[in-house]
PAZA-579546 format. One line per 3 residues: for each residue x, y, z negated of C-alpha. Coordinates in steps of 0.1 Angstrom, whole numbers, always signed. Each point is the difference from the previous one (the first is absolute). Layout:
BEGIN
X:Y:Z; ... .
***
This chain:
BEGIN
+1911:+2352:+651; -34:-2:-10; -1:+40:-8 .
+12:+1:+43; -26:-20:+9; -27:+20:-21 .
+10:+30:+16; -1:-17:+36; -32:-12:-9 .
-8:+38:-3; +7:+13:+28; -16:-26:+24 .
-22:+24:+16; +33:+17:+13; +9:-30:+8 .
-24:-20:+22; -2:+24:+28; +31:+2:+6 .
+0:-38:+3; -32:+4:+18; +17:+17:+30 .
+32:-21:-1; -24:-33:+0; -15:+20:+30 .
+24:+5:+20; +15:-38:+1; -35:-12:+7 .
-10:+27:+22; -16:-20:+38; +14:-39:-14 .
-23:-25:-7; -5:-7:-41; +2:-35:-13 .
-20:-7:-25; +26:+4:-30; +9:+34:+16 .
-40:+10:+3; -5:-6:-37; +35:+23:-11 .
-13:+29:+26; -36:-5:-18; +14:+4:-33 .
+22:+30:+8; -33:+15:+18; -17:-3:-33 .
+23:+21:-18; +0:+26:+25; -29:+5:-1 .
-3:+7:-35; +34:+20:+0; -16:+21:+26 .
-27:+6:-25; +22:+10:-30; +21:+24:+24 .
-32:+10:+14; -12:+14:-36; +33:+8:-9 .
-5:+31:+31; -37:+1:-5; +8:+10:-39 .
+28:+27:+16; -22:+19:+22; -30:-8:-16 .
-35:-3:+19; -14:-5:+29; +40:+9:+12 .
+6:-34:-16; -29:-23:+15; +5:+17:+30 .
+41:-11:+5; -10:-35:-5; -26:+1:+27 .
+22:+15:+27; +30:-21:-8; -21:-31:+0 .
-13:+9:+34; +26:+16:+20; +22:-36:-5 .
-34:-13:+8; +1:+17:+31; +30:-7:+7 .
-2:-37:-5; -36:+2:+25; +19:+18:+25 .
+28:-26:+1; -20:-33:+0; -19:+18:+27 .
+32:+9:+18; +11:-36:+2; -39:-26:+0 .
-8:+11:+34; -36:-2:+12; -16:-19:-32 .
+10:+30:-23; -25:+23:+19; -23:+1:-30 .
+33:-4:-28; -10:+40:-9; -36:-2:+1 .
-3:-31:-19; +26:+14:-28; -15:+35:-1 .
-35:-17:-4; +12:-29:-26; +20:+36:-19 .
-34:+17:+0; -22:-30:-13; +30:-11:-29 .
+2:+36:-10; -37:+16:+1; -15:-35:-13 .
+28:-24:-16; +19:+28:-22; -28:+25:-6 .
-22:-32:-10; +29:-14:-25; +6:+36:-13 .
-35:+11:-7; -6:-36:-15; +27:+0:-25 .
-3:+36:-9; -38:-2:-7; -1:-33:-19 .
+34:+13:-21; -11:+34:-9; -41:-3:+8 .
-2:+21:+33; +26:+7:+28; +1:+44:-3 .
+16:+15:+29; +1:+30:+23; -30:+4:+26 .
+14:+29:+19; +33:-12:+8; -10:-38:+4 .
-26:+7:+28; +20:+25:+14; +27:-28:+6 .
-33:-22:+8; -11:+20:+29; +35:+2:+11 .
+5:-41:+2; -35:-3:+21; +4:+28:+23 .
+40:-15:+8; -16:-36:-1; -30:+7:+24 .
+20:+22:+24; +27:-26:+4; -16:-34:-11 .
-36:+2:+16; +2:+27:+28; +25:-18:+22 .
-31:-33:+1; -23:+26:+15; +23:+24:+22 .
-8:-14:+37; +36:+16:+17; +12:-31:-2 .
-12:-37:+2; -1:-16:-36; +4:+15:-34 .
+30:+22:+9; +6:+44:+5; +12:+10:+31 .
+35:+24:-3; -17:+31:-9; -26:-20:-23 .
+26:-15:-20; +22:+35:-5; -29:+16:-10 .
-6:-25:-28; +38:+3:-10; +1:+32:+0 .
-36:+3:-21; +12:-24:-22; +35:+18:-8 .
-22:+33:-6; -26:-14:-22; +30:-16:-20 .
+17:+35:-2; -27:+12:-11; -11:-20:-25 .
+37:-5:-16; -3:+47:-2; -31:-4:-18 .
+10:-28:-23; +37:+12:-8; -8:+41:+2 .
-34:+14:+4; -24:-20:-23; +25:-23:-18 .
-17:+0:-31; -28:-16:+18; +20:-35:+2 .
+14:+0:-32; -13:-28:-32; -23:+18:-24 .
-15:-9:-32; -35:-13:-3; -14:+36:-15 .
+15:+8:+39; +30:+20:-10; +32:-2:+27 .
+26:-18:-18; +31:+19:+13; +27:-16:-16 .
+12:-33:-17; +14:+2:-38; +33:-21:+5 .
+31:+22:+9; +2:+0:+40; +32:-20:+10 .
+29:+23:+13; +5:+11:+34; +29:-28:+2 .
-23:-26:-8; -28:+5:+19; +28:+5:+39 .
+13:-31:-10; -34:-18:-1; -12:+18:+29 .
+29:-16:+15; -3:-36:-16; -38:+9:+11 .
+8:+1:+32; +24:-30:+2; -27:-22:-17 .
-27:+7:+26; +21:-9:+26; +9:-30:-18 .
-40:-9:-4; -10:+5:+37; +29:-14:+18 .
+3:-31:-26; -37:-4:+7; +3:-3:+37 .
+31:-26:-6; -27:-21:-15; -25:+8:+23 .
+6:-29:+22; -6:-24:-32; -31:+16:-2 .
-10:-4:+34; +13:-32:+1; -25:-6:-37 .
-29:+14:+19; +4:-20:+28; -1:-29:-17 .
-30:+10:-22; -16:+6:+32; -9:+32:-6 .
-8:+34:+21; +35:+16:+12; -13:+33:-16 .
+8:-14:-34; +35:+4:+5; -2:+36:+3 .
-24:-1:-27; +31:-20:-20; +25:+26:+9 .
-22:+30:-6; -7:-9:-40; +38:-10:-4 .
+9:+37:+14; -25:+18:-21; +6:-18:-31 .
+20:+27:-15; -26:+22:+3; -29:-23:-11 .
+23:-7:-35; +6:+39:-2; -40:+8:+5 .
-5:-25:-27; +24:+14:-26; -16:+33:+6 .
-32:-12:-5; +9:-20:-36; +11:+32:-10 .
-35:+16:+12; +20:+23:+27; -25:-13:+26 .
+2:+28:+17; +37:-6:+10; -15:-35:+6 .
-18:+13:+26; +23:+21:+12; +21:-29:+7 .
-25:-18:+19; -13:+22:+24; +29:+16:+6 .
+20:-29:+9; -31:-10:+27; +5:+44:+7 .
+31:-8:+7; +0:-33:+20; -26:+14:+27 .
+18:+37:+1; +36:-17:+5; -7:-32:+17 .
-24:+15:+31; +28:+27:+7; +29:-20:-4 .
-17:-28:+24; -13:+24:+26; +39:+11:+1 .
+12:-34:+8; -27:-7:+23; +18:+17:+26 .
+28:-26:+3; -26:-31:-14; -6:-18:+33 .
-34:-21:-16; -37:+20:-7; -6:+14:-35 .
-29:-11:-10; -17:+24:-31; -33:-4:+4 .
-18:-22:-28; -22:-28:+6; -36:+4:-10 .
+2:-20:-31; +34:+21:-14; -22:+31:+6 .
-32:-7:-18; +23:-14:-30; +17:+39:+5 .
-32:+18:+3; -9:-20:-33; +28:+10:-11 .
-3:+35:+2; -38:-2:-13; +10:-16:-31 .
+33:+20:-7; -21:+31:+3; -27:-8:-22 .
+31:-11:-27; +14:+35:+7; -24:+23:-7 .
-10:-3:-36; +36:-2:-15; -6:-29:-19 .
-3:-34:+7; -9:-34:-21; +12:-37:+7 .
-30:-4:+26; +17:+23:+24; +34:-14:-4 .
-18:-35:+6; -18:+13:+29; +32:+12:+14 .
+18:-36:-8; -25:-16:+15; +0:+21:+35 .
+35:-10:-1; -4:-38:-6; -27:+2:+31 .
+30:+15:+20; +22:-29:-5; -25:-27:-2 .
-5:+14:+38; +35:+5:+5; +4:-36:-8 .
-35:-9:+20; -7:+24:+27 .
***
C-alpha cells in the first residue's frame, strides 16, 4: 500500500491537470464559497508548477529557443482566449480588459521577470551573461508592438477618445501578426544561435548534457502542458470574483484585479525564467520574458480587433499618460541592460523597482 502511494505521489504532475480541468469544469460560471475557493486555489498551485515540469520536459525535447518559445504561445493563446471571452460576456466596462492586460503583461514581463532573473543570476554566479543580439532584437520587437498598439490609439484623432478607427485597428493587427512572424523566423531559423544560453567566455551553449527525454515523453507533456494551462487561466478567473470581491474591500483601484489575474497567469513562466536563470541559462530567461510580452501584444491586438466586429462597447487601447512614461522608461532602461551583455544586481534592482512603481500606481493611480 505504501509502495502505491509512493508511486502516486510520483506521478502528481500527471495528475493535477487533469484534476485541474475536471475541477474546471464543475466550477466553470458558479459562484465559489469560500471552502470551494481555497480547494480551486490549491489545485491552481499545482498547476502551475506541473505546467512548469511539462513545460521543461518539451523545452529539454526540442531544445532552445523552440522550447521557451512553446511556453510563451501556449500561455498566451489561452490567454487570449480567456480576454476574448470575458470581453464577450462584461459588456461596456471591459472596453479597456485588453489594454489593461496587454499593458500589466508588458510591465510583469520586461520589469518583474527580467528584474528577478538578472537578480538571482548575478548575485548567484557574479554577473548575469547573456546574448545582446538576440535580446534587443526581441527588445525592439516588444516596443515597436507596444507603441503601435498601446500609445498610438491615445494620439490617433479618427475617433473621439483613446481608440483606432476600423482601418487603424487592422492595420495594428495585421502589423502586429507580421512583426511576430517575423521575429518567431529569425529566432527559430535564421539567427537561432543568437537566442541561445552561452557561457561567460561567450560561447553558444547548444546543447544540455542529460539524455533528451523520448519523443513519447515529451507529446504527452505537451499534452499535460496544455491541459495544465487551461487549468491555470480558467481556475484563475473562477476565483477572480474573490479577488474582486478582496479588492473591494481593501478599497483599492479596480486595475489591481487585473493586475492579480495577470501574475497568477504568468506564473509558470516567471518560475521557468527563474530555474533557467539558477542554472545561469539567462539567456533562455530572457527569452521567456520578452517573448511571452512578444507574444501577448502580437496575439491579443489581432485576436481582439477580430472580435470587435461583433463587440457592441468601444475598445479602448490607448494608454494613459502615466502607463506610457512608465513604458518609455521602460524601454530606456531595458535598452541600456541590453546592450552590453552583462548585467550586475543593480540592473536587476533597477528593473524590480520600475515594477514595484507600476503596482504601487496600479494600487494608487
Amino acid at each position: 500500500m505504501i509502495k502505491r502511494l509512493t508511486s502516486l505521489a510520483g506521478q502528481w504532475t500527471l495528475l493535477v491537470p487533469v484534476l485541474a480541468v475536471i475541477l474546471l469544469i464543475f466550477t466553470w460560471g458558479r459562484t465559489l464559497p469560500g471552502a470551494v475557493v481555497g480547494l480551486v486555489t490549491l489545485v491552481l498551485a499545482g498547476s502551475v508548477l506541473a505546467a512548469v515540469h511539462h513545460a521543461e520536459v518539451v523545452a529539454h525535447r526540442v531544445g532552445e529557443p523552440f522550447g521557451s518559445l512553446v511556453l510563451a504561445i501556449a500561455v498566451t493563446i489561452i490567454e487570449v482566449a480567456l480576454i476574448v471571452t470575458l470581453m464577450v460576456d462584461g459588456g461596456d466596462k471591459s472596453a479597456t480588459l485588453a489594454r489593461d492586460t496587454v499593458f500589466a503583461a508588458v510591465m510583469i514581463t520586461c520589469n518583474g521577470i527580467v528584474g528577478l532573473c538578472l537578480l538571482v543570476a548575478s548575485l548567484r554566479h557574479g554577473t548575469a551573461v547573456f546574448n545582446p543580439e538576440g535580446t534587443g532584437a526581441a527588445l525592439a520587437t516588444v516596443a515597436t508592438l507596444a507603441t503601435l498598439s498601446l500609445v498610438l490609439p491615445t494620439f490617433t484623432t479618427s475617433k473621439p477618445g483613446p481608440e483606432f478607427s476600423s482601418v487603424q485597428l487592422m492595420f495594428a493587427a495585421l502589423s502586429s501578426l507580421i512583426l511576430y512572424g517575423l521575429f518567431v523566423t529569425t529566432q527559430t531559423v535564421r539567427h537561432r544561435d543568437y537566442f541561445l544560453p552561452i557561457t561567460r567566455q561567450g560561447d553558444v551553449i547548444t546543447a544540455d548534457h542529460a539524455a533528451a527525454p523520448s519523443a513519447r515523453t515529451a507529446w504527452t507533456s505537451l499534452g499535460l502542458l496544455g491541459l495544465a494551462l487551461v487549468g491555470v487561466v480558467g481556475l484563475a478567473k473562477g476565483v477572480s470574483p474573490t479577488i474582486e470581491s478582496g479588492v473591494k474591500a481593501a478599497g483599492l483601484n479596480q486595475a489591481v484585479v487585473g493586475v492579480i489575474i495577470a501574475l497568477l497567469v504568468l506564473l509558470p513562466e516567471t518560475i521557468a525564467a527563474l530555474r533557467s536563470a539558477r542554472r545561469d541559462r539567462v539567456q533562455t530567461s530572457l527569452n521567456l520574458a520578452l517573448g511571452s510580452a512578444m507574444a501577448s501584444i502580437g496575439l491579443t491586438i489581432p485576436a481582439v480587433a477580430l472580435a470587435s466586429v461583433w463587440l457592441p462597447g468601444p475598445l479602448v487601447l490607448g494608454l494613459g499618460s502615466t502607463d506610457m512614461l512608465l513604458l518609455a522608461l521602460t524601454v530606456v532602461v531595458s535598452s541600456l541592460t541590453v546592450v552590453p551583455g552583462r548585467a550586475t544586481p543593480l540592473q536587476g534592482g533597477v528593473h524590480l523597482v520600475l515594477f514595484a512603481a507600476y503596482l504601487e500606481l496600479a494600487i494608487n493611480p
